[in-house]
VEXDRENDO-678949 format. One record per residue (C-alpha): x, y, z. Coordinates in pm, 1 decimal, decimal comma. Layout:
! VEXDRENDO-678949
(r (X; Y; Z))
...
END
This chain:
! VEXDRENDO-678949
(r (552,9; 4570,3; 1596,8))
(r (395,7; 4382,9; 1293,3))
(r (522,2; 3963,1; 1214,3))
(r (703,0; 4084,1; 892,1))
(r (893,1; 4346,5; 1097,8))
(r (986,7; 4174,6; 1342,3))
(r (1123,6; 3896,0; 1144,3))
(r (1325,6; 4166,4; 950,5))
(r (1448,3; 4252,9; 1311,2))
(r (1577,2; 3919,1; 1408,4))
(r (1677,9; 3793,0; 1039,3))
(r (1536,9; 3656,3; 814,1))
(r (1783,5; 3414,0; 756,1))
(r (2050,8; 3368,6; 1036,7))
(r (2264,0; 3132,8; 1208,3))
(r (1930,9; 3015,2; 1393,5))
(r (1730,7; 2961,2; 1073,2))
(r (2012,6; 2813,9; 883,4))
(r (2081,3; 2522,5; 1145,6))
(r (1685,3; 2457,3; 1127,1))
(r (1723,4; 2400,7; 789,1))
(r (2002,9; 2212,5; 794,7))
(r (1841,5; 1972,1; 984,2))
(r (1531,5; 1963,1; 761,2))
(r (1749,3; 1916,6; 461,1))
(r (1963,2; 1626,7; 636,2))
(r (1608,0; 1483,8; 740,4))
(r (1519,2; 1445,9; 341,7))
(r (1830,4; 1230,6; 272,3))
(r (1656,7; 988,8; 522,7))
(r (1331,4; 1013,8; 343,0))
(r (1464,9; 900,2; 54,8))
(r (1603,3; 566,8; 219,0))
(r (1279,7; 512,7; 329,9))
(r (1137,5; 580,3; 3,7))
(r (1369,8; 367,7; -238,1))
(r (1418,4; 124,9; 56,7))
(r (1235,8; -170,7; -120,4))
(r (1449,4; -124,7; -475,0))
(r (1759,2; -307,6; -331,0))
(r (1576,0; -497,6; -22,8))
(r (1365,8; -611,7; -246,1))
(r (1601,6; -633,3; -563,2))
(r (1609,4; -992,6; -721,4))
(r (1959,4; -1104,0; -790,6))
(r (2027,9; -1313,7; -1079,7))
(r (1875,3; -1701,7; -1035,9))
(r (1848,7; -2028,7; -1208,3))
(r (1573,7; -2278,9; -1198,1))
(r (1676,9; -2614,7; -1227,6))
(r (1546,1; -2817,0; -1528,0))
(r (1238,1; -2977,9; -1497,2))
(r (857,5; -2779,3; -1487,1))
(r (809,2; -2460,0; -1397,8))
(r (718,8; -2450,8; -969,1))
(r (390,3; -2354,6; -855,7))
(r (481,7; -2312,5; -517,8))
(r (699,6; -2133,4; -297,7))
(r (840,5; -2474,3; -128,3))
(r (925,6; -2618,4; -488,0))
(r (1075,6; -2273,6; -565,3))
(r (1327,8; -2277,8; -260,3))
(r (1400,8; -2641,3; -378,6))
(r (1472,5; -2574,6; -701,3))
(r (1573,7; -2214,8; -771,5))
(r (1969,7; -2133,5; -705,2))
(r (2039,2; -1726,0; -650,6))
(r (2328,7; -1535,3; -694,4))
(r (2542,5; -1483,9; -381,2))
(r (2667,7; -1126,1; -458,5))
(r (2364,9; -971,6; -232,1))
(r (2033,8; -1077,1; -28,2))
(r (1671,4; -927,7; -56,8))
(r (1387,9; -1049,9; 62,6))
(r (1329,5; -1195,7; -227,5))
(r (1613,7; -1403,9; -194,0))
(r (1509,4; -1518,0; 175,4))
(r (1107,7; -1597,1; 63,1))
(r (1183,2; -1656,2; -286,6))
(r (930,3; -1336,3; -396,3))
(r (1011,5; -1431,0; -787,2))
(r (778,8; -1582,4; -1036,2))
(r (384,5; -1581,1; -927,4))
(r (510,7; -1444,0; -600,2))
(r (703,9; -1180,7; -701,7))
(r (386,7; -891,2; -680,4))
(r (447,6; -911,1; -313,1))
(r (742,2; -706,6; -339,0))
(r (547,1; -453,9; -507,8))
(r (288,4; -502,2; -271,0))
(r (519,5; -362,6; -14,9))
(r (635,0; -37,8; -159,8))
(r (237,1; 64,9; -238,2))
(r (179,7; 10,0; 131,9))
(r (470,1; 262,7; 213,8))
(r (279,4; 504,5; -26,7))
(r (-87,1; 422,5; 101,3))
(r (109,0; 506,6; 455,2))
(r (163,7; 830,3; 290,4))
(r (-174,3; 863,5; 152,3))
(r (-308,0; 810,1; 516,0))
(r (-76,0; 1088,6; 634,0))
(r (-169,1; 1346,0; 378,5))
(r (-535,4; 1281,6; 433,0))
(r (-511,3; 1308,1; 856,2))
(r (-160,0; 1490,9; 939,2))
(r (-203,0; 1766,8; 660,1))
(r (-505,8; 1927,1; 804,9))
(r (-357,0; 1863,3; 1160,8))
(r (-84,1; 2111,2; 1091,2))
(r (-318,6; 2396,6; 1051,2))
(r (-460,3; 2269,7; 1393,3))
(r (-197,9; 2130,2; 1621,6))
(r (103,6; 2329,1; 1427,3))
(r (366,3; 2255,7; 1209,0))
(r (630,1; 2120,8; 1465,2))
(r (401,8; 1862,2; 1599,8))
(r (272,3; 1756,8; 1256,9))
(r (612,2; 1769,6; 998,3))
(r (755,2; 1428,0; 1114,9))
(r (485,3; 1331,4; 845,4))
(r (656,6; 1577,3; 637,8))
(r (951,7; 1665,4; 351,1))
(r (1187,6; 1922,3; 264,2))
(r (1401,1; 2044,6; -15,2))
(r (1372,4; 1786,7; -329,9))
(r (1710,3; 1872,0; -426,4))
(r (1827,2; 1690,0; -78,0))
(r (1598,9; 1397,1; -161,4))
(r (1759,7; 1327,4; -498,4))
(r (2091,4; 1311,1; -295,8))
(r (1942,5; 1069,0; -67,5))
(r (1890,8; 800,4; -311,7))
(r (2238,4; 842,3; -437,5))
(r (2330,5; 784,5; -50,4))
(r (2148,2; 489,3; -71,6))
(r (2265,6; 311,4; -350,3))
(r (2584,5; 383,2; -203,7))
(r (2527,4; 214,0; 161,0))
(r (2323,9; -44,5; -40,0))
(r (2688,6; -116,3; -247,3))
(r (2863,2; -160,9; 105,1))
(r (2602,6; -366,6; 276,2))
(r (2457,8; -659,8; 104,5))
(r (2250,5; -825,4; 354,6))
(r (1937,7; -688,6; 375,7))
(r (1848,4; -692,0; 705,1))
(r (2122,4; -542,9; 819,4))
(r (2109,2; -247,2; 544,1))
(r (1718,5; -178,0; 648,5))
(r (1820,2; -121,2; 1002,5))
(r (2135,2; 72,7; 902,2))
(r (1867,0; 306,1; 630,8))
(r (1599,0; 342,8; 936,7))
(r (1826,1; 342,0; 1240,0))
(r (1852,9; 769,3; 1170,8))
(r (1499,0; 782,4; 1231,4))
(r (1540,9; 732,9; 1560,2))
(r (1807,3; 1016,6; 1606,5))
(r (1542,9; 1261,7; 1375,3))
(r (1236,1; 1168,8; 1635,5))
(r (1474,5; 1282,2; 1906,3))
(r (1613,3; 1607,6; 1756,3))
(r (1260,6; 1668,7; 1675,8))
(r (1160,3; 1823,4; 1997,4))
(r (1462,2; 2079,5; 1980,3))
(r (1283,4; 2228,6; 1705,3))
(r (1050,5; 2554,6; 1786,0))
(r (723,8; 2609,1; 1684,7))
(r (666,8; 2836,2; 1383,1))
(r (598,7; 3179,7; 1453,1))
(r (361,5; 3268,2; 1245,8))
(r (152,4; 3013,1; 1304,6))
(r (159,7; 3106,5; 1643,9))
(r (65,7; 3461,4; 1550,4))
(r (-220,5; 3297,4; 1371,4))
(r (-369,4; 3180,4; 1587,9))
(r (-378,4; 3458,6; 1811,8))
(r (-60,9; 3294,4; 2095,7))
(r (169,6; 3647,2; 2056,3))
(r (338,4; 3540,7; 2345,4))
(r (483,3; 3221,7; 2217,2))
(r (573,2; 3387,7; 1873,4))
(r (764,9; 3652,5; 2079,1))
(r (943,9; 3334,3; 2280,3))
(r (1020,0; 3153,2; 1926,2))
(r (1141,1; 3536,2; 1789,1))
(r (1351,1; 3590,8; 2068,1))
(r (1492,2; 3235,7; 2066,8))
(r (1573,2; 3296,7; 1671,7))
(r (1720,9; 3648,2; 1798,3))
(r (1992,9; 3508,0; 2056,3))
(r (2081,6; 3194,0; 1787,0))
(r (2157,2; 3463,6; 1536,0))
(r (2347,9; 3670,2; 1750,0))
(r (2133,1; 3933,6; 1878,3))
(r (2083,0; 3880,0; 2301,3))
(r (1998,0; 4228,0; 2352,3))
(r (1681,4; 4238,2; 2100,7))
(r (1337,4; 4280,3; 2265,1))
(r (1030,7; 4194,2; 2083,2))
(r (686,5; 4294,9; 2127,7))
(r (465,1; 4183,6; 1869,2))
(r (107,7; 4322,1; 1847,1))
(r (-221,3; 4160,4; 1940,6))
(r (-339,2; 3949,0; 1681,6))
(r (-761,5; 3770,5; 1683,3))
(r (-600,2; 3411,9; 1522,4))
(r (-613,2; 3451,2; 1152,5))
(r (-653,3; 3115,6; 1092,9))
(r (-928,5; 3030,8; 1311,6))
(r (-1129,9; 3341,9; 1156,6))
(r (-1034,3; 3102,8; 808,0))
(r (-1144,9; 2778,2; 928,5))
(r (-1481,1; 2838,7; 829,5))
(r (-1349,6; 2989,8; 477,6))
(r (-1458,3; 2803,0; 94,6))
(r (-1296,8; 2416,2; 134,1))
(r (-1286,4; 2122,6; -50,9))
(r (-1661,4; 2118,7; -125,7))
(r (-1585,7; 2474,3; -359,6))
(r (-1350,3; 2299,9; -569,6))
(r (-1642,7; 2085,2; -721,1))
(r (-1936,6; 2417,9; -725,9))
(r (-1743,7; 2630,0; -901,9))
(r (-1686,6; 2521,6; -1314,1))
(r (-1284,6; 2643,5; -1308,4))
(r (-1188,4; 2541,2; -982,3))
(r (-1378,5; 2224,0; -1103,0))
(r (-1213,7; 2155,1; -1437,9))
(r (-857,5; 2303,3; -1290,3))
(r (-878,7; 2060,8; -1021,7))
(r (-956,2; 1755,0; -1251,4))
(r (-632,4; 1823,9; -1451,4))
(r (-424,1; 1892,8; -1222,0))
(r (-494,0; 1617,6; -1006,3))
(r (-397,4; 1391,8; -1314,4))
(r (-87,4; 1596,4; -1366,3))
(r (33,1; 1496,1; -1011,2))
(r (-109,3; 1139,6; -1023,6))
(r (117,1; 1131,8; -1364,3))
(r (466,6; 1291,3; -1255,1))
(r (425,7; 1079,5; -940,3))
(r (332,0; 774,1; -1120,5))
(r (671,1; 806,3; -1396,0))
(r (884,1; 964,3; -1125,7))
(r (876,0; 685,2; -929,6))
(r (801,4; 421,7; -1144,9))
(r (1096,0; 521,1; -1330,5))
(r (1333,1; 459,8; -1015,0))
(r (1179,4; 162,4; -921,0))
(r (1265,5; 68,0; -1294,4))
(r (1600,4; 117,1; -1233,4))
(r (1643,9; -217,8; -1018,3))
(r (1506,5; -398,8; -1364,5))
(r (1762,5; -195,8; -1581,4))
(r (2088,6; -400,3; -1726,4))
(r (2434,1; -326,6; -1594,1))
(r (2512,3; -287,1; -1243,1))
(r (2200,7; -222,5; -998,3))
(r (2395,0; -8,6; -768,1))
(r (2511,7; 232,3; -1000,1))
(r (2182,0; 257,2; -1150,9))
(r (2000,1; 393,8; -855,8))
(r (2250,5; 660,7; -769,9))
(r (2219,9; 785,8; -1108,2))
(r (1875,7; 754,3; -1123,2))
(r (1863,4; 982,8; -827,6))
(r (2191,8; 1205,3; -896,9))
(r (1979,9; 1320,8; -1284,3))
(r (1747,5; 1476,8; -1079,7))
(r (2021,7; 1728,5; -891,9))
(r (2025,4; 1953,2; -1248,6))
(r (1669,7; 1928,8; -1305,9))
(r (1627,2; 2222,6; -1059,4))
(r (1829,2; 2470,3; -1211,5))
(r (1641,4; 2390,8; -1526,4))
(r (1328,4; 2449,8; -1425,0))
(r (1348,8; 2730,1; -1227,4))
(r (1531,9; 2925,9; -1533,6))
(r (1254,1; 2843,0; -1706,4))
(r (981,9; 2926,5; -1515,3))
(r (1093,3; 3270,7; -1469,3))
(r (1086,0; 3346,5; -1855,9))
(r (884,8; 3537,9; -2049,3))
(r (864,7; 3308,8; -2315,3))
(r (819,8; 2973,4; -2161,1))
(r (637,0; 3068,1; -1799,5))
(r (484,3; 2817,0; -1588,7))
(r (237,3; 2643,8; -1841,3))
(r (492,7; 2568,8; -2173,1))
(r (753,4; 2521,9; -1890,5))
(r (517,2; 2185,1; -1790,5))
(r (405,2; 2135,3; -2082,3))
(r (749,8; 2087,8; -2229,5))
(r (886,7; 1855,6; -1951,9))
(r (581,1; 1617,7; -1942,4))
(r (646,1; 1590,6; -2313,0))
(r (1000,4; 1556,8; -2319,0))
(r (1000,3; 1243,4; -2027,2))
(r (662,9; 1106,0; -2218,9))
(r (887,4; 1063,4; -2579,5))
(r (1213,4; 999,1; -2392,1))
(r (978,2; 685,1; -2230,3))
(r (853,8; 569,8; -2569,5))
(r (1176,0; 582,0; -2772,3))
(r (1356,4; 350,7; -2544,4))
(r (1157,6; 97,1; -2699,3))
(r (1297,6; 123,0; -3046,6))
(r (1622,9; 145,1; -2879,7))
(r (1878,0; -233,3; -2892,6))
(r (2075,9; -277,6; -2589,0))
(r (2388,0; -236,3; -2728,4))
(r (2316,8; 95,0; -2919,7))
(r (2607,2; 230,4; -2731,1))
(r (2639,3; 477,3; -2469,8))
(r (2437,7; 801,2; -2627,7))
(r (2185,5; 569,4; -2783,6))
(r (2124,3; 311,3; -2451,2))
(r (1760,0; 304,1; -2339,9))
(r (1906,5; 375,3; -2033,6))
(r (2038,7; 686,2; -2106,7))
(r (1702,0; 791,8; -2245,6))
(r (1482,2; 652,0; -1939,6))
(r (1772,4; 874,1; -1737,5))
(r (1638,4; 1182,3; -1946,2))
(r (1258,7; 1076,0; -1926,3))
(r (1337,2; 1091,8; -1516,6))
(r (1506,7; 1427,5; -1528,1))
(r (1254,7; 1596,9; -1699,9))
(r (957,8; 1428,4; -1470,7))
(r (1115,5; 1569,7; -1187,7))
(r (1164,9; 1910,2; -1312,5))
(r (773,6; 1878,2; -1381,8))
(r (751,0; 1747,3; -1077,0))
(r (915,4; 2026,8; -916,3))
(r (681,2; 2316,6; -1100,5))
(r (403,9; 2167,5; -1031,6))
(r (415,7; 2239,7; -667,8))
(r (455,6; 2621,4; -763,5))
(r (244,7; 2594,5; -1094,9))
(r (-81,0; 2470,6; -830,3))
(r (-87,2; 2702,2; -588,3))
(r (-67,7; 2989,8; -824,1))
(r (-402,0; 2866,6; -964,1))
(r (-587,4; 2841,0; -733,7))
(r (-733,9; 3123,4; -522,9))
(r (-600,6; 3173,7; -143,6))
(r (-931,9; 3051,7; 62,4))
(r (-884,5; 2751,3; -157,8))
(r (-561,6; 2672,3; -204,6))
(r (-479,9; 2456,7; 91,3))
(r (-774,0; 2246,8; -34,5))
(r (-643,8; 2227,4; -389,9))
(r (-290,2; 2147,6; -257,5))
(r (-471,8; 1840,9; -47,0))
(r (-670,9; 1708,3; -305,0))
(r (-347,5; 1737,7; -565,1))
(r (-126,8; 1599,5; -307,4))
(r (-392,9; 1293,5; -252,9))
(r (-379,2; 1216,6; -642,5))
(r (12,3; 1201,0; -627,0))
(r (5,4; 925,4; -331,4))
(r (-192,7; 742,0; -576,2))
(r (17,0; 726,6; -798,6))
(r (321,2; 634,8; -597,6))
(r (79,0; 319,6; -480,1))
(r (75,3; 204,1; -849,5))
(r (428,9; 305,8; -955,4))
(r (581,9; -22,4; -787,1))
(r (363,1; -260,1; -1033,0))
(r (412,6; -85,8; -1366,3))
(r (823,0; -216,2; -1406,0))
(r (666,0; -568,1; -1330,5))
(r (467,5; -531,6; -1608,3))
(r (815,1; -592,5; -1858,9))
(r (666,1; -1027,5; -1828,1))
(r (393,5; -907,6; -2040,3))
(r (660,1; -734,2; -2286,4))
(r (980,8; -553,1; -2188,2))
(r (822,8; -250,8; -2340,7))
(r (471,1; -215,7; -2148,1))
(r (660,3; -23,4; -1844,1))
(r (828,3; 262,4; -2075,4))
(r (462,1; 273,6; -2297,0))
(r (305,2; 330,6; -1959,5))
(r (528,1; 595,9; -1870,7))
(r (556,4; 750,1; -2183,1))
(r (154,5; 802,2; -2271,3))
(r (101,5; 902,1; -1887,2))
(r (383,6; 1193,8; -1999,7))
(r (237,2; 1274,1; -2313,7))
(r (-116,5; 1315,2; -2211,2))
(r (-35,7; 1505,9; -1889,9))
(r (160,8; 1730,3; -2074,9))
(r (-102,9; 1827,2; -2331,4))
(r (-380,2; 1883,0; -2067,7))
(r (-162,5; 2099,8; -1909,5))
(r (-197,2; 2333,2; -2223,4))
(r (-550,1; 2356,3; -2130,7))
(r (-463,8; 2562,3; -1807,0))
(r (-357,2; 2936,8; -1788,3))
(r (-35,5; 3076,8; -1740,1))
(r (13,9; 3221,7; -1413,4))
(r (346,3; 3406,8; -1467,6))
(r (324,6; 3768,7; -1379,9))
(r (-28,9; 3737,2; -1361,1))
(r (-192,2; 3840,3; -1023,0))
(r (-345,0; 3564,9; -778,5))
(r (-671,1; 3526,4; -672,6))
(r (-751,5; 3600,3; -331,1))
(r (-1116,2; 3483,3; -341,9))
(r (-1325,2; 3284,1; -539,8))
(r (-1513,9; 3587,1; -611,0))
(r (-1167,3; 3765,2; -787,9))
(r (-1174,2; 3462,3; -1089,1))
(r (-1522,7; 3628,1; -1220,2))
(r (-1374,9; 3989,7; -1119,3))
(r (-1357,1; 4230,1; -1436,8))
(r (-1079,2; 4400,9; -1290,4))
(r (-881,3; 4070,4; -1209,2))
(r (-967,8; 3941,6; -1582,4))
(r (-815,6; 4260,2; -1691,1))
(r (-485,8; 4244,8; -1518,2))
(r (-457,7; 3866,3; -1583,8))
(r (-498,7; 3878,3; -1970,6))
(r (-309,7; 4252,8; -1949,4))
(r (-552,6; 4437,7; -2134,4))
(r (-521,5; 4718,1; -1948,0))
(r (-382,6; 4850,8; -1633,6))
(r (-643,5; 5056,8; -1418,0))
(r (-393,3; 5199,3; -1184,5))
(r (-212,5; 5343,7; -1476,8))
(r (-527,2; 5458,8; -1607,4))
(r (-580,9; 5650,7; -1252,4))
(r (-253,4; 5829,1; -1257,2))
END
């Protein structure tokens, strides 16, 4: 029997398949520890410096500065404030250059070595990850000593590694590359977790798809050819932007007024109806994929910029912080397209590439996002002007891309120059209606 049919034969979506992903999506609420880790390990509680000049070195800073006992941070325990305060920046852009490293060497490893092997490198279900940030704040309000909530956030890593190896191999990367056998083990596994002992499957021959693709169009046709060319400058500034102001704008959130904890969890709890959102959006008609980014980008770029004009005490619907909260929601409903927006652009020889190189510009711009908020000693405003330009000017390049709802996909790089493709994109006219 053929992949597809098989798959219908054991479900699609059973018992097997649901506990799988249950486990994926639990995994992301421990990515997200790991990810806002440094905003309250590295938070800086309220100080004073006694009288007298300003210190020029850490040993007159842990002489002279007095902290505020209601947490710890580790720049509390090294005194990271002042001229030595980048170095707490300095540590989140290393977690991101980590990632960087792993899309650049673990991404391409998947295709080789499989996706079980490869994913503890990998992420699931943004929804879950938004969650997981509100989970952290929470822990971070219960443990204030910041050793002990690091070990506490990465201590689940340990039982993730472990579970790890429970998890089967993906079947149709099996069937890729030409291993039936195993696919039929991993199929019949699924079959008995979803409740179906009795079910035999016998999948048939396949060469190895993928290896026949290895030598297919790469990175190197994403320069050659003009539209891949231009597509791929703009939207690799797309992701470096919604990267940059998604994260920049959490790691804000530890320099907002009011109380940090609560600030976190909301910063990650605005996200949860951003999906909704954007996927009723998407789907439309009138908005599609391009307006649908377009809009967003926009939106979180102005939302950025007015919370400059913005006093303190404007009130609730009027804070800054309300507005930075809106800026954030709308980034990661960009954020979220995006993923979709790409790959429909791109043609399928290519679109792994175009996905890697996207994905590389977005680690980028998680490497900067820590510095921008510690930009507010040059003005309090320079954070939110960096944001909101980054969102504006994203958002109006993305006009400059087609709309890919409804529209059909490229399969080669051949099908962009195709009169018949041109046709059905722009809907001219329909040559299968024509036939009949």
């Amino acid at each position: 029997m053929e992949l597809d049919e098989a798959f219908g034969l054991v479900g699609e979506f059973g018992r097997s398949q649901k506990r799988l992903t249950a486990f994926l999506v639990l995994l992301q609420v421990y990515v997200a520890c790991q990810s806002m880790l440094i905003v309250l390990v590295g938070a800086v509680p309220e100080y004073h410096i006694d009288q007298g000049k300003i210190p020029t070195s850490t040993k007159e800073l842990a002489t002279r500065v007095r902290f505020a006992d209601n947490f710890t941070s580790i720049a509390t325990e090294w005194y990271l404030i002042k001229h030595e305060a980048y170095k707490v920046s300095l540590a989140s852009s290393l977690y991101f250059a980590g990632l960087l490293i792993g899309n650049i060497f673990f991404g391409p490893l998947s295709d080789k070595l499989g996706r079980k092997q490869v994913y503890i490198s990998g992420s699931l279900t943004n929804l879950t990850f938004a969650v997981g940030i509100a989970v952290y704040a929470l822990l971070g309000y219960n443990i204030r000593e910041w050793r002990f909530l690091a070990f506490v956030s990465n201590s689940p890593g340990v039982f993730f590694f472990l579970l790890s190896f429970m998890l089967p191999e993906s079947p149709r990367w099996l069937y890729s590359q030409g291993n039936t056998a195993e696919a039929e083990d991993v199929l019949q596994y699924m079959a008995r977790g979803n409740g179906k002992e009795r079910l035999t499957i016998k999948l048939k021959p396949c060469a190895g798809t993928m290896k026949k693709n290895d030598s297919a169009p790469g990175i190197l046709n994403l320069v050659k050819h003009p539209v891949l060319r231009w597509r791929t400058v703009i939207l690799m500034y797309i992701w470096y932007v919604c990267s940059l102001v998604y994260y920049g704008l959490t790691f804000n959130a530890g320099e907002l007024g009011g109380n940090l904890y609560l600030n976190v969890a909301l910063y990650g709890l605005i996200e949860v109806p951003a999906f909704p959102l954007c996927m009723f959006f998407i789907e439309k008609s009138w908005s599609g994929r391009c307006k649908t980014t377009t809009s967003f980008l926009i939106f979180a770029g102005f939302a950025c910029i007015f919370t400059m004009f913005l006093p303190e005490n404007a009130g609730l619907f009027f804070s800054p912080t309300l507005l930075a909260l809106c800026g954030k929601l709308a980034v990661s409903a960009a954020f979220n397209i995006v993923y979709i927006y790409t790959s429909e652009l791109y043609p399928t020889v290519v679109r792994n590439a175009g996905l890697g190189v996207c994905s590389m510009a977005c680690r980028f711009g998680g490497i900067l996002a820590p510095f921008v908020p510690s930009l507010k000693s040059l003005s309090p405003f320079v954070p939110f002007m960096v944001f909101g330009i980054s969102g504006l000017s994203a958002g109006f390049l993305t006009l400059l891309l087609p709309e890919t709802l409804n529209k059909p996909i490229a399969e080669s790089i051949e099908d962009l120059q195709s009169p018949i493709y041109q046709m059905l994109k722009n809907k001219k006219v329909n040559p299968f209606e024509e036939n009949t």
